[in-house]
DRENVOPA-348051 format. One line per field, with one value per atom (N, C-alpha, C, O): residue number from 1; chain; x, y, z; atom name; residue in three letters. Coordinates in steps of 0.2 Angstrom, whole numbers, plus 5000, padded with zeros to 4 digits. Example, Ala and Ser with C-alpha at 12.3 -4.5 7.8 and 13.67 -1.06 7.14 Angstrom:
2
n <- c(1 | 1 | 1 | 1 | 2 | 2 | 2 | 2)
chain <- c(A | A | A | A | A | A | A | A)
east <- c(5066 | 5062 | 5066 | 5071 | 5064 | 5068 | 5064 | 5067)
north <- c(4972 | 4978 | 4984 | 4983 | 4989 | 4995 | 5000 | 5006)
up <- c(5039 | 5039 | 5039 | 5042 | 5035 | 5036 | 5039 | 5040)
atom <- c(N | CA | C | O | N | CA | C | O)
res <- c(ALA | ALA | ALA | ALA | SER | SER | SER | SER)
This chain:
97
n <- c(1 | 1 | 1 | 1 | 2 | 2 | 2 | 2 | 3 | 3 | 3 | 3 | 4 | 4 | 4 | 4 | 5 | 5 | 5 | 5 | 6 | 6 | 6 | 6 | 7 | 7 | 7 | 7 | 8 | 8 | 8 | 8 | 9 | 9 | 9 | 9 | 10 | 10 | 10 | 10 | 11 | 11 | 11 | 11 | 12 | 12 | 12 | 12 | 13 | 13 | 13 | 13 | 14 | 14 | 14 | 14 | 15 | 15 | 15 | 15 | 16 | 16 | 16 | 16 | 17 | 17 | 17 | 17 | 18 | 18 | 18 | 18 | 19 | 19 | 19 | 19 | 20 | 20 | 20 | 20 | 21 | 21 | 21 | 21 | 22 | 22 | 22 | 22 | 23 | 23 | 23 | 23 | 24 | 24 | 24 | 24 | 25 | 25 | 25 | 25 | 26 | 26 | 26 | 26 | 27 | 27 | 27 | 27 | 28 | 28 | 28 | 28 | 29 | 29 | 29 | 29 | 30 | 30 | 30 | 30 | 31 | 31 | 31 | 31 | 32 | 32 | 32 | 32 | 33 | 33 | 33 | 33 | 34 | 34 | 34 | 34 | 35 | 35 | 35 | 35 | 36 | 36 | 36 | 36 | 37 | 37 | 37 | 37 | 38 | 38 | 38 | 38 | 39 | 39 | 39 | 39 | 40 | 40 | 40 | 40 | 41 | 41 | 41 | 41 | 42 | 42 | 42 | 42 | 43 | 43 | 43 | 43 | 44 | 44 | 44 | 44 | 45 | 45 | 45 | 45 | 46 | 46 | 46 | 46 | 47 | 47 | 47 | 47 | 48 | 48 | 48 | 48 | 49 | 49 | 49 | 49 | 50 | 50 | 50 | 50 | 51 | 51 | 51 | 51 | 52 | 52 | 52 | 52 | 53 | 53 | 53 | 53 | 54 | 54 | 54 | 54 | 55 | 55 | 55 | 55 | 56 | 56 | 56 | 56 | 57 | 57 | 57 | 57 | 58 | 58 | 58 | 58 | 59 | 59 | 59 | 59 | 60 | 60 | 60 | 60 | 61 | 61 | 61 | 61 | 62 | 62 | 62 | 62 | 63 | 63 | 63 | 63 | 64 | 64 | 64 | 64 | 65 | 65 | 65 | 65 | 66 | 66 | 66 | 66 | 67 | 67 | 67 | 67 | 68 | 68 | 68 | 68 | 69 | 69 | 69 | 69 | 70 | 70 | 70 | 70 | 71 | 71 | 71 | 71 | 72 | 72 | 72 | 72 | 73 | 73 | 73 | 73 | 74 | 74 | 74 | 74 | 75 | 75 | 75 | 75 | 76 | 76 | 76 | 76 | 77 | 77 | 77 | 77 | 78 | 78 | 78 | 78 | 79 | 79 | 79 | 79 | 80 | 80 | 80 | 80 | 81 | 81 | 81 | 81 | 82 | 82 | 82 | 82 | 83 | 83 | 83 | 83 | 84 | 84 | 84 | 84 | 85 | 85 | 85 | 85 | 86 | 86 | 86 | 86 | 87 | 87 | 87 | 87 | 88 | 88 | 88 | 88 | 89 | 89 | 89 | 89 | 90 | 90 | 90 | 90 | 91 | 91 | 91 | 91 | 92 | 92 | 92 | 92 | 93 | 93 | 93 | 93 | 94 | 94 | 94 | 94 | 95 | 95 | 95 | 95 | 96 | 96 | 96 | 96 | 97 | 97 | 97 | 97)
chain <- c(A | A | A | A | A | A | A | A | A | A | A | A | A | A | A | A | A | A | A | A | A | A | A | A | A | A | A | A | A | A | A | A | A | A | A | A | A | A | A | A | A | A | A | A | A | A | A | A | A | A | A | A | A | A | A | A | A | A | A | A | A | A | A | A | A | A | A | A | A | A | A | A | A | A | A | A | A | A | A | A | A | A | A | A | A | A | A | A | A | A | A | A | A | A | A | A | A | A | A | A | A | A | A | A | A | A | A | A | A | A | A | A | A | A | A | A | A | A | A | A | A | A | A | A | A | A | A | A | A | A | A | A | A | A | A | A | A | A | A | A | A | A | A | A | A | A | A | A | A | A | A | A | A | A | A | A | A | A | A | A | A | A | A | A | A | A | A | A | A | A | A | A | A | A | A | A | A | A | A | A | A | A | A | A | A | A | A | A | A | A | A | A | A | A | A | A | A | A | A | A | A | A | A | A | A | A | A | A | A | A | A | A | A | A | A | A | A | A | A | A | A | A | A | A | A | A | A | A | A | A | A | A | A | A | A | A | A | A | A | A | A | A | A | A | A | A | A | A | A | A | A | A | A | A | A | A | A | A | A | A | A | A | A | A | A | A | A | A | A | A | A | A | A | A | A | A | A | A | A | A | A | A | A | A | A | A | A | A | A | A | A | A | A | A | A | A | A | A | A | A | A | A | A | A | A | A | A | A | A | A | A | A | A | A | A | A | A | A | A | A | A | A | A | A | A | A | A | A | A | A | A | A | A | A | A | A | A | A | A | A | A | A | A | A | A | A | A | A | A | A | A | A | A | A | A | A | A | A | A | A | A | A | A | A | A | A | A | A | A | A | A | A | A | A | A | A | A | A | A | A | A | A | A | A | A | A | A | A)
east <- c(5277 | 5270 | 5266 | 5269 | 5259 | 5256 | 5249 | 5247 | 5244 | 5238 | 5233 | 5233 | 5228 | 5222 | 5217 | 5216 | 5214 | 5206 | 5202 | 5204 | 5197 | 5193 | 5186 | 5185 | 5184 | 5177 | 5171 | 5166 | 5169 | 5164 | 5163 | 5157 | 5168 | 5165 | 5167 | 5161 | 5170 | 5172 | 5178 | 5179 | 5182 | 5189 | 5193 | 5193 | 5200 | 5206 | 5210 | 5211 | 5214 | 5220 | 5226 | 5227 | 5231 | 5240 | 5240 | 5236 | 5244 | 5249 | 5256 | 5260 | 5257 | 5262 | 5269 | 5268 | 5275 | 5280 | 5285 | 5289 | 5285 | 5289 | 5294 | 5291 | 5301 | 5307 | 5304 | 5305 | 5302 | 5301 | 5291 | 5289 | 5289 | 5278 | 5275 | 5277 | 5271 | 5268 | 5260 | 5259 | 5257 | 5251 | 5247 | 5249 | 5241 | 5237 | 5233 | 5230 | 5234 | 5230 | 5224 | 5225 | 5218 | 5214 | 5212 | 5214 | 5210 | 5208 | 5201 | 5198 | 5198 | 5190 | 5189 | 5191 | 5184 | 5180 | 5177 | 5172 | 5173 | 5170 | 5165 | 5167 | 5158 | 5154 | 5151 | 5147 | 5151 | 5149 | 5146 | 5148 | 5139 | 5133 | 5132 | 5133 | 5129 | 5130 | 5124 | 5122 | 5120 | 5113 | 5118 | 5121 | 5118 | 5120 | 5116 | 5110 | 5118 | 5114 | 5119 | 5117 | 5122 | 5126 | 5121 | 5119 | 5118 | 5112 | 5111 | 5105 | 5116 | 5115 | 5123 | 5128 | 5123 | 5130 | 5136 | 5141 | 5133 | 5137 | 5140 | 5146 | 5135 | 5139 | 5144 | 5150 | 5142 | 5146 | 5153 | 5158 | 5154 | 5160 | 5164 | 5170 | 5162 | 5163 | 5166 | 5170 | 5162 | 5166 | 5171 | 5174 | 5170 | 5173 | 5182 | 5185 | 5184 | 5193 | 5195 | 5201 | 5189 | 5190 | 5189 | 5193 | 5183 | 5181 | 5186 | 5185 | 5190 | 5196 | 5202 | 5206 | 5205 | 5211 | 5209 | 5213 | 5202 | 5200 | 5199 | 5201 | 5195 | 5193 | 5196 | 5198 | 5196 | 5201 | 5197 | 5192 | 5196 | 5193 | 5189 | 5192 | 5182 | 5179 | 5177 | 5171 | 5180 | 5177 | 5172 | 5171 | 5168 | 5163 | 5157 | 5158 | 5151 | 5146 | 5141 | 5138 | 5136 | 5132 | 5123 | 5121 | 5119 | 5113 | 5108 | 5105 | 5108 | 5107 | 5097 | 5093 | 5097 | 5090 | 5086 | 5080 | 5090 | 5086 | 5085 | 5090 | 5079 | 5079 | 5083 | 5085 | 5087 | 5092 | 5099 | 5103 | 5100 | 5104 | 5112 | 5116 | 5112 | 5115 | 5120 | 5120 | 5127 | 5134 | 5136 | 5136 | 5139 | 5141 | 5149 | 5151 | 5153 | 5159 | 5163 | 5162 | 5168 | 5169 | 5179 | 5184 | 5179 | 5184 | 5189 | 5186 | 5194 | 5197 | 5200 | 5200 | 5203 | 5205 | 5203 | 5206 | 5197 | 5192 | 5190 | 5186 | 5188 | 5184 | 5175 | 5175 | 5172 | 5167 | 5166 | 5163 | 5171 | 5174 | 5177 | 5174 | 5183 | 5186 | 5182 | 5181 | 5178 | 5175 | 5169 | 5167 | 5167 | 5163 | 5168 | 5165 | 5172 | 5177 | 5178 | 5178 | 5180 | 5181 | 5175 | 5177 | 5169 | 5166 | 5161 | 5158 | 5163 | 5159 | 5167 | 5167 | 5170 | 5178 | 5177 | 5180 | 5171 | 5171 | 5165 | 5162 | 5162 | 5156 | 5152 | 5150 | 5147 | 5141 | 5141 | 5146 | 5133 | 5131 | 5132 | 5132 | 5132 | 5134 | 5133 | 5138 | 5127 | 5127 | 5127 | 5126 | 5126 | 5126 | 5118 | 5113 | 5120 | 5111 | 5109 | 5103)
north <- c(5231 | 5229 | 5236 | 5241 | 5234 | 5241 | 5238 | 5233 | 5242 | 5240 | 5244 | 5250 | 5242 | 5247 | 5243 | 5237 | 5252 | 5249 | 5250 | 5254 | 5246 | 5247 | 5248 | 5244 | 5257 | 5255 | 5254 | 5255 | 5252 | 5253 | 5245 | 5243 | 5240 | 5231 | 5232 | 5234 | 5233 | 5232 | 5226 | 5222 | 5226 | 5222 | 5225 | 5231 | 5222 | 5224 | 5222 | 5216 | 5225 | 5222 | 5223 | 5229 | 5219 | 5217 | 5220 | 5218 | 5224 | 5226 | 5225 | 5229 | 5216 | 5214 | 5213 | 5209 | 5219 | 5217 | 5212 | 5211 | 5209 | 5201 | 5205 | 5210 | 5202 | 5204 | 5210 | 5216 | 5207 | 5213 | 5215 | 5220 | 5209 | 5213 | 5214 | 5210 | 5217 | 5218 | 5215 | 5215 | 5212 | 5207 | 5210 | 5213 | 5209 | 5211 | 5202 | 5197 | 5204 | 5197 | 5201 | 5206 | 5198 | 5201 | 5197 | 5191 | 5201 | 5201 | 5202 | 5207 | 5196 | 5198 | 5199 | 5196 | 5206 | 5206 | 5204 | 5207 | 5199 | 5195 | 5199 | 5204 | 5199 | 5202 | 5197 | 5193 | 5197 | 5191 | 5197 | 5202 | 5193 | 5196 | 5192 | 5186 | 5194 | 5191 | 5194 | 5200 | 5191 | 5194 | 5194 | 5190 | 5199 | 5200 | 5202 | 5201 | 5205 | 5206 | 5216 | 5220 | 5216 | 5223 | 5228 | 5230 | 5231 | 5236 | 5241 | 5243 | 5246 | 5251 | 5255 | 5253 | 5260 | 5265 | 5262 | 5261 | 5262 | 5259 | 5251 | 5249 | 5248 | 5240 | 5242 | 5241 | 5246 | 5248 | 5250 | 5249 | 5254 | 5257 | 5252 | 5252 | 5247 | 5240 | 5236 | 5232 | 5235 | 5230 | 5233 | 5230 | 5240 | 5243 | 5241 | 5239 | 5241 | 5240 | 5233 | 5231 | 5228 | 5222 | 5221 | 5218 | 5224 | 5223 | 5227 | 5226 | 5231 | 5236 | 5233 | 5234 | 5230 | 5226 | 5220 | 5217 | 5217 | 5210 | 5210 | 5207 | 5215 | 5218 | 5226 | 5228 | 5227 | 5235 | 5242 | 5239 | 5246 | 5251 | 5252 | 5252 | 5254 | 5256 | 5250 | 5250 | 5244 | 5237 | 5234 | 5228 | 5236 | 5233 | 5238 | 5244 | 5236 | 5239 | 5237 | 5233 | 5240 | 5237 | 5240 | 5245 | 5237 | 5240 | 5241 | 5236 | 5243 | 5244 | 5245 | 5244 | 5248 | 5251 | 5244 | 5244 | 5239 | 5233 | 5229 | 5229 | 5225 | 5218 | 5216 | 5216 | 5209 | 5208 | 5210 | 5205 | 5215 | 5220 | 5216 | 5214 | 5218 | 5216 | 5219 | 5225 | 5214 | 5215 | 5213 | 5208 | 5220 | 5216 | 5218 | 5222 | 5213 | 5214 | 5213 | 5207 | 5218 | 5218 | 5215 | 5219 | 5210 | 5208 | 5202 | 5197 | 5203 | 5199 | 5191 | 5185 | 5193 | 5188 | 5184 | 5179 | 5187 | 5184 | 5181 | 5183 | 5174 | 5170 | 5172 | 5176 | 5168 | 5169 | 5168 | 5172 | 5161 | 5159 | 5164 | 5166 | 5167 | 5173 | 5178 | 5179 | 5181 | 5186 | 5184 | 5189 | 5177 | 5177 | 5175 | 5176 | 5174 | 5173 | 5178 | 5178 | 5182 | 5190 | 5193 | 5194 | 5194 | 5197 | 5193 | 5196 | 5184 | 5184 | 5185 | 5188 | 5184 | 5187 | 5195 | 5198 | 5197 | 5205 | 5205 | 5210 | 5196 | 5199 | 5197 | 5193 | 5197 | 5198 | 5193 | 5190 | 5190 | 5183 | 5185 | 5191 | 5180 | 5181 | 5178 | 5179 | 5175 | 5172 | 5171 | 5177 | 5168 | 5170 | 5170 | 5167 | 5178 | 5180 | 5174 | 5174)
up <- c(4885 | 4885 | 4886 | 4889 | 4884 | 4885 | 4884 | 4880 | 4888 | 4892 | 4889 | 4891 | 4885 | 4882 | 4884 | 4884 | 4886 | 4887 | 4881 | 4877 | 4881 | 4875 | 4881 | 4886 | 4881 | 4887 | 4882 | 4886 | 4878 | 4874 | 4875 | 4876 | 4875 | 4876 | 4882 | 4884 | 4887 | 4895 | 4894 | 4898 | 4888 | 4891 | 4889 | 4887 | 4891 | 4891 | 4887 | 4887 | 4882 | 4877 | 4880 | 4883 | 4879 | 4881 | 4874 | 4870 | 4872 | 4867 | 4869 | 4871 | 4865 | 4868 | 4860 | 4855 | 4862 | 4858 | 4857 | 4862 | 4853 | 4853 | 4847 | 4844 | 4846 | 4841 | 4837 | 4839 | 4832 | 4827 | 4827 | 4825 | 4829 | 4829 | 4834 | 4838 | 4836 | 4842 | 4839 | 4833 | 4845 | 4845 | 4851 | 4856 | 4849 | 4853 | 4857 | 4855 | 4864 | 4866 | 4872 | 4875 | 4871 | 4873 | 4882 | 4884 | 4887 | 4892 | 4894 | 4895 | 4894 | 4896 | 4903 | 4908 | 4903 | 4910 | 4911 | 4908 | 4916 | 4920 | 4923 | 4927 | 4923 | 4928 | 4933 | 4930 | 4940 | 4944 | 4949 | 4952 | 4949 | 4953 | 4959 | 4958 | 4965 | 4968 | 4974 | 4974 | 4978 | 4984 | 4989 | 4990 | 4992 | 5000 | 5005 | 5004 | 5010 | 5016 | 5018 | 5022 | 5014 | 5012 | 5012 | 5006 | 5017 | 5016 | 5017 | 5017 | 5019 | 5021 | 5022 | 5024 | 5021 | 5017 | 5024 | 5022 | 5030 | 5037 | 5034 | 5035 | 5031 | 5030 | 5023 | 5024 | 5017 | 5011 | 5014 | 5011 | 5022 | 5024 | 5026 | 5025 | 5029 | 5032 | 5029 | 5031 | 5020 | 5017 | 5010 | 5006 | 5010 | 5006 | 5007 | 5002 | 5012 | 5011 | 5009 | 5006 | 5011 | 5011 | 5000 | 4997 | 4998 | 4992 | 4987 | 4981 | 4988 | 4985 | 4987 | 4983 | 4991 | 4990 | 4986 | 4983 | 4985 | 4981 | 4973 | 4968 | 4973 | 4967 | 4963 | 4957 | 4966 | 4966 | 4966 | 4966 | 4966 | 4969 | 4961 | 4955 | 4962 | 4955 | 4954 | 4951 | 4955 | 4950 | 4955 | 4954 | 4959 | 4965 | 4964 | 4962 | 4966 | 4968 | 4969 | 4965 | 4975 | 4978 | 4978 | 4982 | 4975 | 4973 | 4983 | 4983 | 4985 | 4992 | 4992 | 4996 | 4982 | 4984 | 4979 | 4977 | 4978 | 4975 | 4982 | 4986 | 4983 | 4988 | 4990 | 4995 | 4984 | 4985 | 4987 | 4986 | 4989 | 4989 | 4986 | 4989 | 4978 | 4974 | 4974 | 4974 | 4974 | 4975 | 4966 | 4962 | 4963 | 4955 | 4957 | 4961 | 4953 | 4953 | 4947 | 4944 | 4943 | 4937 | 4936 | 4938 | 4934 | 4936 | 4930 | 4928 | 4929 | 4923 | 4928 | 4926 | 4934 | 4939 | 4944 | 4946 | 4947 | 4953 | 4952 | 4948 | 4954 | 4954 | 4958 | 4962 | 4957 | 4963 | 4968 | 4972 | 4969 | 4977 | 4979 | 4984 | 4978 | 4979 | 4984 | 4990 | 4977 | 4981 | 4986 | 4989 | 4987 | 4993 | 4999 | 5005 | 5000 | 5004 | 5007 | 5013 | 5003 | 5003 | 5009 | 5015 | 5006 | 5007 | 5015 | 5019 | 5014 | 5022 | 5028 | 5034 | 5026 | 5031 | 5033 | 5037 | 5030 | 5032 | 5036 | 5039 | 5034 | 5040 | 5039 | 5043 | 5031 | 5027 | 5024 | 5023 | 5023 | 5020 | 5011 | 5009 | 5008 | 5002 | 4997 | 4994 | 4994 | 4987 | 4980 | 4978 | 4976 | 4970 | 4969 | 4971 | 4962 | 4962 | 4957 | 4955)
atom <- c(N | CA | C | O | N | CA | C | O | N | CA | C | O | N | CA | C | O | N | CA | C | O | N | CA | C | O | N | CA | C | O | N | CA | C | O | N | CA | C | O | N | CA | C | O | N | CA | C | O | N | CA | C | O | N | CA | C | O | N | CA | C | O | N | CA | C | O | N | CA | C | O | N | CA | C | O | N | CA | C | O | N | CA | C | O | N | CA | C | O | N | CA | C | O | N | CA | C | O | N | CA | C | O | N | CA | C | O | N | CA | C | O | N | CA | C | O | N | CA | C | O | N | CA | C | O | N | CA | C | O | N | CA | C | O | N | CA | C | O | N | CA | C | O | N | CA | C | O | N | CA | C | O | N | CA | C | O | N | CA | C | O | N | CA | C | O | N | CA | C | O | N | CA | C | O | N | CA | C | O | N | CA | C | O | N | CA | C | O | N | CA | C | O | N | CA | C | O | N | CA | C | O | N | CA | C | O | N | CA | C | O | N | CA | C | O | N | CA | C | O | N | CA | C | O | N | CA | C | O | N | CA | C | O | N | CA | C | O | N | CA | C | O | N | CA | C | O | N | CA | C | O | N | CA | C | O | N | CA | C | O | N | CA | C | O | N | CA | C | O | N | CA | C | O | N | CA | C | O | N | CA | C | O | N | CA | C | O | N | CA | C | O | N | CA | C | O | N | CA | C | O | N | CA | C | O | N | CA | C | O | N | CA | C | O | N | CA | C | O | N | CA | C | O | N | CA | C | O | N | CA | C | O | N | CA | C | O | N | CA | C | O | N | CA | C | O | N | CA | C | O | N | CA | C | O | N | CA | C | O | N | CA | C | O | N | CA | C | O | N | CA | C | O | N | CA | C | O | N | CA | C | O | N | CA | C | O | N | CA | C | O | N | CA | C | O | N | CA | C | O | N | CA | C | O | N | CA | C | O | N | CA | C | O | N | CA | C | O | N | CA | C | O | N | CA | C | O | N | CA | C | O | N | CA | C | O)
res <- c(UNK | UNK | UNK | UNK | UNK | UNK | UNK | UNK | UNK | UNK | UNK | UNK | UNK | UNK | UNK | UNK | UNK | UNK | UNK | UNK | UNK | UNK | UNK | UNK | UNK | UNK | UNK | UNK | UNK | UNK | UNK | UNK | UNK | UNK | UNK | UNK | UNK | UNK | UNK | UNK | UNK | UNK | UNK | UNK | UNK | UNK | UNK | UNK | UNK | UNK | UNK | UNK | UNK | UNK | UNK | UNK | UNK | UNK | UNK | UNK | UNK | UNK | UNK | UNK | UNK | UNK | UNK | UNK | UNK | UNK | UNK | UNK | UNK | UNK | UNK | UNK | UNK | UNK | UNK | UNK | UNK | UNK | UNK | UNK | UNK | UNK | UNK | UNK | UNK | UNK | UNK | UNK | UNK | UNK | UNK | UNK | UNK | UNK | UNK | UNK | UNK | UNK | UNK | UNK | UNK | UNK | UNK | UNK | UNK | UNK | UNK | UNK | UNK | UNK | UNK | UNK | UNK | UNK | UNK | UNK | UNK | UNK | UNK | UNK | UNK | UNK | UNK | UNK | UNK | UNK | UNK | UNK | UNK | UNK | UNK | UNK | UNK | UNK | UNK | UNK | UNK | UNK | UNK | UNK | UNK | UNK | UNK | UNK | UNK | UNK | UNK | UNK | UNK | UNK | UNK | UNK | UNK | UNK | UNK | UNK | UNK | UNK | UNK | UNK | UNK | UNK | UNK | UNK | UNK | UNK | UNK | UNK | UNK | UNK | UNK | UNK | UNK | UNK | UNK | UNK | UNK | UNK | UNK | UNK | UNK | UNK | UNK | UNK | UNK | UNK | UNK | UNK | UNK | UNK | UNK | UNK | UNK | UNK | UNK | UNK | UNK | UNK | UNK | UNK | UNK | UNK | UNK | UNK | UNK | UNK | UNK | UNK | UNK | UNK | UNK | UNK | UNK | UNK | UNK | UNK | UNK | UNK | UNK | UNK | UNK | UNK | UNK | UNK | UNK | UNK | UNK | UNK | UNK | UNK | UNK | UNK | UNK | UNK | UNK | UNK | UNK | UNK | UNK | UNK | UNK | UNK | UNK | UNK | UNK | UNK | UNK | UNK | UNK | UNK | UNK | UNK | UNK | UNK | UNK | UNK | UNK | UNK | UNK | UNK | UNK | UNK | UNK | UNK | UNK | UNK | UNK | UNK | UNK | UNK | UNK | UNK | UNK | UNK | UNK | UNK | UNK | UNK | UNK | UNK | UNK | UNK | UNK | UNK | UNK | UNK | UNK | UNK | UNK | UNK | UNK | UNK | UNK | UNK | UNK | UNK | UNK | UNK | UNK | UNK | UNK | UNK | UNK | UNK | UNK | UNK | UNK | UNK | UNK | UNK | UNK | UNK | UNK | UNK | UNK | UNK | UNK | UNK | UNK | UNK | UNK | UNK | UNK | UNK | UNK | UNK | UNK | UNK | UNK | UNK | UNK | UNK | UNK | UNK | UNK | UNK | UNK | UNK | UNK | UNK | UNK | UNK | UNK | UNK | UNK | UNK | UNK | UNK | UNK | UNK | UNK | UNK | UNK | UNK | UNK | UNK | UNK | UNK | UNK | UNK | UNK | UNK | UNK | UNK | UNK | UNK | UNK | UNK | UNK | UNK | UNK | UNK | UNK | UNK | UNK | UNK | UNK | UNK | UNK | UNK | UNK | UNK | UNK | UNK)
């Protein structure tokens, strides 16, 4: 098997060989938004280990300088549940924007 990114849509292709053809099955990235209470570079250090073993490092990010202080997370596997679980276990209120 072999894993291509396409960065220009944000998904992911399986290049999957079976006997004699290889197939492509596609992988969609999921973007789930989310208002927190995550406000300031001290709270970002606080939920970072928790949101990089859940989401993985790179696929999270936190708008700090918007009101809502906006949690987006880019993910082919995480549900929403998930990541609020995640993120009140670390501390922080959490809900869908």
């Amino acid at each position: 098997m072999r894993l291509l990114a396409d960065t220009r849509c944000r998904w992911l292709t399986l290049l999957v060989k079976t006997t004699r053809w290889w197939y492509l099955t596609p992988f969609v990235m999921q973007t789930l938004k989310f208002k927190t209470n995550i406000n300031c570079g001290g709270c970002i250090k606080a939920v970072t280990p928790t949101l990089n073993r859940e989401a993985g490092a790179g696929n999270w990010q936190v708008d700090t300088a918007n009101p809502d202080k906006i949690l987006t997370v880019s993910s082919d596997q995480l549900t929403a549940d998930q990541v609020v679980r995640a993120v009140e276990n670390a501390g922080f209120h959490i809900q869908a924007a």
